[in-house]
N, C-alpha and C positions, 0 to 999 in steps of 0.2 A: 800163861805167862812164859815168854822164852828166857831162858837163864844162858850164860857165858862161864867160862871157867875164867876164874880168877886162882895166878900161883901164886903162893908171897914164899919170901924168902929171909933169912934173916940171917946176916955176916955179923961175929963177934963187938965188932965196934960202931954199929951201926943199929937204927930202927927196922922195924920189919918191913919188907916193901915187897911192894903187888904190881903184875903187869896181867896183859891179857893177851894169852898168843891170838887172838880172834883181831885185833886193834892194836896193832905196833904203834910205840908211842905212847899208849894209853898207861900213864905208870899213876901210883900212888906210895904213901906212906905212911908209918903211922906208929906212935914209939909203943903203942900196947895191939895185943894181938886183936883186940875188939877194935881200936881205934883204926888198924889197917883195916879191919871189913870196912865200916862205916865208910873211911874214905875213900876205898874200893868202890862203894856200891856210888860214891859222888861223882866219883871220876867219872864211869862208867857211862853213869846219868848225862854229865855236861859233855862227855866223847860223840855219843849218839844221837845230842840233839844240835851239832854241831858238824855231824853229818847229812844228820836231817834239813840240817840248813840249807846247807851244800848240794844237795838234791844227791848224795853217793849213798848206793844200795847198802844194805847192814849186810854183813857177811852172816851167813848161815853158821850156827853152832860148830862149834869142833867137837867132836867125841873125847872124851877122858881119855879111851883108849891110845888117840891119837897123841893126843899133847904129850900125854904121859910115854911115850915111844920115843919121844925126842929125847935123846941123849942128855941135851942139854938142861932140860925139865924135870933130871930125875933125882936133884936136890931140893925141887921144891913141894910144897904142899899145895896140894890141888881144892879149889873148892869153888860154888856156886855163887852167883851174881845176880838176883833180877835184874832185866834190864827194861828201862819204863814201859809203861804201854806206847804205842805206836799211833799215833794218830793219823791219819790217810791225809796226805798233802793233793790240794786240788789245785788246779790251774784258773785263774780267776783273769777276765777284763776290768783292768780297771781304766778310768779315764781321769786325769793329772793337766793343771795347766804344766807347759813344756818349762817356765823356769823354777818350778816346782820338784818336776823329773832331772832337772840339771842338779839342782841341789845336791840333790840328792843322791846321782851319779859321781858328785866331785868329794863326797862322804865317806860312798862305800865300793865295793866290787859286786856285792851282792843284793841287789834293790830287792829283791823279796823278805830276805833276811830282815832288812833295815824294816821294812814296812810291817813285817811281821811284829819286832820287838815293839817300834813304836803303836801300834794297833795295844797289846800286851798291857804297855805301861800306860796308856789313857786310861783303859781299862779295870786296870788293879786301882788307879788314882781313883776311880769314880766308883769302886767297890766300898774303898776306904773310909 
């Protein structure tokens, strides 16, 4: 399982809150120190599959070392994140009547994403 470092940090009049130097952007918070992991590890989770969507490569780990070098990094508390498992994204032909493909184009930016979630949610419904 590859893990990320996760720093939280906590200002007197504020919740404790977490970002991840590996994923700018990727913030959370949380008003108890359990409650930031938790939503740490959600973040994290919806960050990566949200690249995975996006077809962008997961950055390779940062070293403790590393983060913790940063100046900037050296009020906060450093700690571990599973980040999900990874599933291999394959390249699929599919075949769509064309105002099915339009639809579907004036939706989203991204038709695989879309096809992907809809595929998901039939899915889950006929689990149910």
């Amino acid at each position: 399982m590859t893990n990320y470092i996760g720093l939280i940090r906590k200002d007197p009049e504020s919740d404790f809150g977490v970002e991840f130097p590996d994923f700018p952007g990727c913030v959370s918070a949380g008003s108890t120190l359990d409650e930031a992991r938790a939503m740490a590890k959600e973040a994290l989770q919806g960050h990566i599959a949200c690249m995975r969507d996006d077809g962008e490569p997961l950055p390779v780990p940062s070293t403790l070392e590393a983060v913790m070098s940063d100046p900037e990094n050296r009020d906060a508390v450093a700690f571990l994140v599973d980040a999900p498992e990874i599933d291999r994204v394959v390249r699929v032909n599919v075949t769509l009547e064309e105002s099915l493909l339009q639809a579907i184009a004036s939706r989203t930016s991204n038709r695989s994403r879309f096809l992907s979630d809809a595929a998901r949610e039939k899915l889950s419904r006929e689990d149910a």
